[in-house]
Each structure stands twice: as C-alpha cells, then as structure tokens.
N, C-alpha and C positions, 0 to 999 in steps of 0.2 A: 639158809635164809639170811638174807644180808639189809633187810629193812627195817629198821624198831623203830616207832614209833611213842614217844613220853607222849603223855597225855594227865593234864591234873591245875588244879587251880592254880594261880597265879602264885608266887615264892613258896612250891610245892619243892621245889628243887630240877625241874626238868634240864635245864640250861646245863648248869654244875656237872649233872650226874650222865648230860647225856655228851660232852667233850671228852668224860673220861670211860664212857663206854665208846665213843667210837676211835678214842685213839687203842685202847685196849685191840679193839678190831678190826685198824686197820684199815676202816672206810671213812667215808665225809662227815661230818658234822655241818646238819641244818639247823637252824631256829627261825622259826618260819620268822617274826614279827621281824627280825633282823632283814631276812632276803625283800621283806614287802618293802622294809621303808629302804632300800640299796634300789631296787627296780624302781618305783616311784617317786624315790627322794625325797622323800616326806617325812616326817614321824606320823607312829602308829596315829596318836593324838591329833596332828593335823589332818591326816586321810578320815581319821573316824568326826572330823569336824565338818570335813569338808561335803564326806560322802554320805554320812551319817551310818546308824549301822548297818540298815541293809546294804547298801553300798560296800561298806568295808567289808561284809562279810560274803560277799560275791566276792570282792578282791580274793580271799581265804579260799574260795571255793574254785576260784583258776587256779589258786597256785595247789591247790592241791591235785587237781588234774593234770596239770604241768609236773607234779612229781612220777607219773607212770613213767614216765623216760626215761628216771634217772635209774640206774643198779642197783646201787649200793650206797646206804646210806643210814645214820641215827638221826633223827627230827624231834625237835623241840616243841609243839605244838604253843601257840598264844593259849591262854586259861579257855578262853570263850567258844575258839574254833573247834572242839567238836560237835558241839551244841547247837548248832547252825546249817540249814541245807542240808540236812543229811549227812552231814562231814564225818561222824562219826562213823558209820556205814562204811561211806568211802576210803577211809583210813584203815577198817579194817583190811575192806579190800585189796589196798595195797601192799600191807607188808603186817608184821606181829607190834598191836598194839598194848603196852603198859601203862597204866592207871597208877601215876603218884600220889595216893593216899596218904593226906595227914587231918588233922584234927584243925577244927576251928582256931582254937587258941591256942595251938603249934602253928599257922599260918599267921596268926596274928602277928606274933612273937617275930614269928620271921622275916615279916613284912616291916615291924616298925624297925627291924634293927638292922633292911639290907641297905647295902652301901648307894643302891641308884633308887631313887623315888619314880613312882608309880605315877600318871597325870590322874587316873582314875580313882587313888585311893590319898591323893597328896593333900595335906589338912586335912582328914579326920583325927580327931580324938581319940584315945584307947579305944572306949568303947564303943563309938561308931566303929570307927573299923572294926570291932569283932560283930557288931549289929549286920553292918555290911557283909562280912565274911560268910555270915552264919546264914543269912537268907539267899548267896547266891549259891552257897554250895549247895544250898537244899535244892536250890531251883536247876542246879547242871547235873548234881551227884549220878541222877538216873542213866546220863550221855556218857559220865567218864565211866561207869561201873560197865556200859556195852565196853569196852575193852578188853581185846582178849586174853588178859593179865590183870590182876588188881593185887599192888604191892602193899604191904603194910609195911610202916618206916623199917621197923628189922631187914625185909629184904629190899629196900632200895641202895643197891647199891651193884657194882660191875660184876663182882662173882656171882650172885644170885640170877641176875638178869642173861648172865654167859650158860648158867646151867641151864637155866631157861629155855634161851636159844636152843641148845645143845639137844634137847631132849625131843621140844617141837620138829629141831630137823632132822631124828632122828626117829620120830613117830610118821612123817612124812612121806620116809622112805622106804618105809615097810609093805 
C-alpha cells in the first residue's frame, strides 16, 4: 500500500510528519491546501472568500477524486476536508487513512507558537482560540475518528505509521 492519508485538526502535525513519512517511503508528498491554491492561484483564504464554503469544499471534493490516478503517494489533508461531502468515506477509499490525534490545549499550544499564521484563527486571544479549538474539534472529532487509524501523540510518528503500513499490507495478502 503506497497511499496514506494524515487526517486531523489544523497544527495537528499532518504537514511535518507527512514529508518525513514519505521521504522515508520513497513516494510523493501532497498537501492538499498547498496543490488547491498552485491549481487555482489563490490562497486557501481568498477561494474560501470567494467561493464561500460549499464552494471551497466542492473544490476538496475534485481534488480528491482527481487523486484516484495518482499511485503513490503521503496526503496532507486541510483540518476541515474530511468533514465534508462524504470526504471522509472517499479518503478511505482511496488509500490507508490516519487520524493525528491531539488534545485541545496541545493544539492550542501549537497553533499560537507556529511559525505561519492561520487567516482562520489570526487575532484570537489565548482563550478564544482554545474556545475555538474545543468546539470545532467536538464538532469534526466523529469524521477524523472514521479513519482507519487513530494515532495518539506517542505513535505519530514514521516508525509507528511504517509498522503500520507493514502489517495492513501484510494482512491483505493473506
């Protein structure tokens, strides 16, 4: 199996953890919100202005049909796109999805301290953003938990996710 799929709230770690699983492996690295605004030329921010969200999230839901073609590949998912259209379904269906599991106020944390700001989360407050935090993950949790992996911080990382792999393709071929 040459498809993984990160899946988890926004400064979950998907990006970070999924450049260094697929140079480990040898295949492509996607992030999805990256290839939307390269195709469209927009920031995520302008298309979700322009288009508003269903809009934007139809864009989510081409590209993610447009990934059946590709082979081989690690995907970054945006926080939101499995939660939408079914995406979560169809993600399974393409390839083995992981669920970046963290805590509210380990997302907070990690959000107020990464290097590129958010348009989404830019000027809140400590605790608005964990206010924020706390009521969207309640409101996705049930989307990223369909995953068919759900990592705790301990195994997010390239060995865990290799055994992983290793074991689903080797249940497969049984």
């Amino acid at each position: 199996m040459k498809r993984v799929i990160l899946v988890g709230f926004m400064g979950s770690g998907k990006t970070t953890l999924g450049k260094k699983l697929s140079n480990s492996m040898g295949v492509k690295f996607i992030d999805s919100d990256k290839e939307i605004e390269l195709k469209y030329k927009k920031t995520i921010g302008v298309l979700f202005g322009e288009k508003g969200e269903t809009g934007f999230r139809e864009i989510e839901t081409e590209f993610i049909e447009e990934l059946k073609n590709q082979q081989e590949f690690v995907l970054a998912t945006g926080g939101g796109m499995p939660c939408f259209n079914d995406a979560m379904e169809r993600l399974n269906a393409i390839g083995c999805t992981f669920y970046l599991e963290r805590t509210s106020k380990e997302l907070a944390h990690r959000l107020t301290n990464a290097k590129s700001k958010r348009p989404l989360i830019d000027g809140l407050n400590d605790e608005d953003l964990l206010d924020f935090i706390v009521e969207r993950l309640n409101d996705r949790k049930s989307f990223y938990k369909s995953a068919n992996v759900t990592l705790n911080r301990e195994e997010q990382n390239v060995e865990s996710i290799s055994k992983i792999i290793l074991l689903l393709d080797q249940a497969q071929k049984s």
